[in-house]
N, C-alpha and C positions, 0 to 999 in steps of 0.2 A: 090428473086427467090429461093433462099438455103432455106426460111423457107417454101414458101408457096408447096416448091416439099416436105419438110419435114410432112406439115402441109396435104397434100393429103396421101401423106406414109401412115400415121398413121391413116387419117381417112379410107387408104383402107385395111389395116389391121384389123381394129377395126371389121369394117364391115365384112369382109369375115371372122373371128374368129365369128362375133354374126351366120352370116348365118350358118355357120359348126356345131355352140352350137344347132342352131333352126332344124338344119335339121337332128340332133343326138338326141336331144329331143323325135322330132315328130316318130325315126325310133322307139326308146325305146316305145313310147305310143304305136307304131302298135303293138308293139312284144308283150307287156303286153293287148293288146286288144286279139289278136291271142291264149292267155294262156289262156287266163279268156274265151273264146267260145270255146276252145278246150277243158277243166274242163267240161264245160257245155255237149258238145257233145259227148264225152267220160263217162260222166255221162246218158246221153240217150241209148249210144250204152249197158253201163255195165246192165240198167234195162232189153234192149231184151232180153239180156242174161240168165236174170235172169225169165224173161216170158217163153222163148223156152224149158227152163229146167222146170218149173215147170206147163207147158202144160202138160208135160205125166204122173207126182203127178196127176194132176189136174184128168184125166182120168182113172187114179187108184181107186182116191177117190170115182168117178162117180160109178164103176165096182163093191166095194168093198160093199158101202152102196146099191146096188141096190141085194144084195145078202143075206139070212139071217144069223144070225153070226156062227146058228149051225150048217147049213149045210158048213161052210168056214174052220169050225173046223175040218171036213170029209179030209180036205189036211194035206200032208206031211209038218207036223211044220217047216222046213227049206224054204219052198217054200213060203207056206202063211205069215212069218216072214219079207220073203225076200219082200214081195210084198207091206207088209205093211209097211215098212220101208221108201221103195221107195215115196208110197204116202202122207207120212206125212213130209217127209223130207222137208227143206225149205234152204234156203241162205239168206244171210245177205245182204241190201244194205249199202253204203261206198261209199265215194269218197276224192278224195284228195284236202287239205284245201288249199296247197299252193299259186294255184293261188286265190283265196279266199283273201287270206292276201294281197297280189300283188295289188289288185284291190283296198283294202281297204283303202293302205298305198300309193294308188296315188289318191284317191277322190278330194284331191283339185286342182291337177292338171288338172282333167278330166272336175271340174266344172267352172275352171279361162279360160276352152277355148268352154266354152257354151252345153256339150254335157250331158245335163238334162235328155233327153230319153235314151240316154246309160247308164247312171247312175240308172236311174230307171227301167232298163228291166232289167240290169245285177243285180242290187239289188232283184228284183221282183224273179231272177231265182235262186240265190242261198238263195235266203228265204227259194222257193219251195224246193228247194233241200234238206235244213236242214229240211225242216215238214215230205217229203217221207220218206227220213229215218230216220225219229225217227217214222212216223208212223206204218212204214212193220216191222223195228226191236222193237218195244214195240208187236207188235201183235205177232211175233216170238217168244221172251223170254216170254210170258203170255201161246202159246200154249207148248211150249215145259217144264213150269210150270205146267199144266194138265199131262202131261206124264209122270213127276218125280213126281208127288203127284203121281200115281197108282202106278207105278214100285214101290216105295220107300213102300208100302203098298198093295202088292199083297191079304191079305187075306181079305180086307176089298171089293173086287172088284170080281165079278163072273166072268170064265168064264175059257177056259181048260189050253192057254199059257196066256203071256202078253199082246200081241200082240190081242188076241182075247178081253184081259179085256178091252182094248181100246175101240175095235169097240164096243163094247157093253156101252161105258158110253156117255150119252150125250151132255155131253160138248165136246168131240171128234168127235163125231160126227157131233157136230155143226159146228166147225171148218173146219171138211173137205167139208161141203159143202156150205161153207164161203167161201171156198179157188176159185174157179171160179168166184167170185166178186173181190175177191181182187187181182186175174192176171188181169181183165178186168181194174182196177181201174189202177194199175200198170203200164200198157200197154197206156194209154191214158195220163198218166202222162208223160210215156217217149216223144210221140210224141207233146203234150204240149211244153213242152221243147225246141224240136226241132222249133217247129212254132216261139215261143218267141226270137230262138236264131238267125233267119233268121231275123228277124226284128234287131238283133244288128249287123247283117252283114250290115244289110240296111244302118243304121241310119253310122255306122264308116265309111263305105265303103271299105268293102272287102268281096269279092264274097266267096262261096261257094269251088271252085277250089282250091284257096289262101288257105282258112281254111282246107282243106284237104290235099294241097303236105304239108302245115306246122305239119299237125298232123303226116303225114307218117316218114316226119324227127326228128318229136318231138319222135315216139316212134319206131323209127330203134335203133336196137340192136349195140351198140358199141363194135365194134371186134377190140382185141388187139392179138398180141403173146402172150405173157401168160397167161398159162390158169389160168382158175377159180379155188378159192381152193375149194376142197374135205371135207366135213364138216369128212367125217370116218377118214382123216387125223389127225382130232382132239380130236379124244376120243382115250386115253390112257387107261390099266388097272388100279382097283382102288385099291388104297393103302391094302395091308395086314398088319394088326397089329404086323404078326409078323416080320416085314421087315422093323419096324422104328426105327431102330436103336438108332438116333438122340433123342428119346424120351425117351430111358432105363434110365433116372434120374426118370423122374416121375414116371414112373413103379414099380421103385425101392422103392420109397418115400411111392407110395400106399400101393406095399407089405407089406413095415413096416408098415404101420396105421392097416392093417388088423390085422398082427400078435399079435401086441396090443390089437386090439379090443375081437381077440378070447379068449388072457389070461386073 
């Protein structure tokens, strides 16, 4: 009797430590499912962003090119500068790699419990995600390359400010009226996204609601007593030469090489 109450003991122990491991496992997998669509959907929301703000570029550029450039020169250089600023300006897309790696660094866990379509939607979205932005920021740094070739070269380029030699060059021009394909182009990529990530809510099973109280808590503001440092806290005055005390040997050393040198 003494072994076989022993001999259950231990298989009930055994047992309710694997379940406790299995059901800590399965919570970790949810949590890292919920990171890796939250990256995702947090990457759709950062593209709106980036649409909403460059809709009113976008109607600048419209405004700007439908005008000619010498009657645009007829404005107060501060105004037309400002305007033109406005429409060529652009933003960077980014996103954060971390759940990225999360995802990569449990692949075989994801594949030892059959979930193929998750693996391949979530791979599928952050592919996409690394082509958008390398494709918006390579088209970025290429126009704002047109703009530092003129600036950098004012007299090679007609026309009254800089801002006019712009609009007057063609590859600027090009650009800005590129730039309403490429918010359109932008814009459907973000909602792509979205569609692709509803399908890995599908396939895991967790709703839409789930994915959003976790995103609200993922990016609530953690309040402590102490406040935040003060970066002006950190900049000190900067050293005066004549206040280094600690360094009158070499001063000294110099003076003589000098004095040497002049005799």
């Amino acid at each position: 009797m003494i072994i076989i109450g022993t001999t259950i003991s231990l298989a009930l122990t055994i047992g309710t430590s694997m379940l406790l491991e299995l059901r800590e496992r399965a919570n970790d997998r949810r949590l890292s499912a919920l990171m890796v669509m939250g990256t995702i959907e947090d990457f759709a929301n950062g593209i709106d962003e980036i649409v909403v703000q460059q809709q009113h570029c976008d109607s600048l550029c419209a405004w700007l090119l439908s005008v000619p450039v010498d009657e645009l020169e007829l404005m107060p250089r501060e105004t037309l500068q400002e305007l033109v600023f406005d429409a060529i300006s652009n933003s960077f897309v980014s996103f954060d790699k971390a759940a990225e790696n999360i995802f990569s660094n449990n692949l075989e866990t994801w594949k030892n419990l059959g979930n193929f379509q998750f693996i391949n939607n979530v791979g599928d979205c952050f592919t996409r995600m690394h082509n958008i932005e390398d494709y918006w920021n390579n088209r970025v740094k290429e126009e704002e390359k047109i703009f530092d070739d003129i600036s950098g070269n004012p007299e090679q380029h007609p026309g009254k400010y800089i801002c006019t030699k712009w609009l007057r060059n063609n590859n600027v021009r090009q650009t800005m009226v590129m730039k309403h394909n490429w918010l359109c182009w932008l814009h459907y990529q973000a909602e792509l996204m979205r569609y692709t990530n509803k399908q890995n809510m599908s396939v895991i099973g967790i709703s839409e609601k789930e994915l959003k109280k976790f995103m609200e808590e993922y990016h609530k503001e953690i309040v402590i007593e102490e406040q935040a440092p003060f970066s002006d806290d950190f900049y000190t005055p900067a050293f005066k030469p004549e206040d280094l005390y600690t360094l009158d040997v070499y001063k000294k050393q110099l003076d003589s090489l000098k004095a040497c040198q002049e005799q």
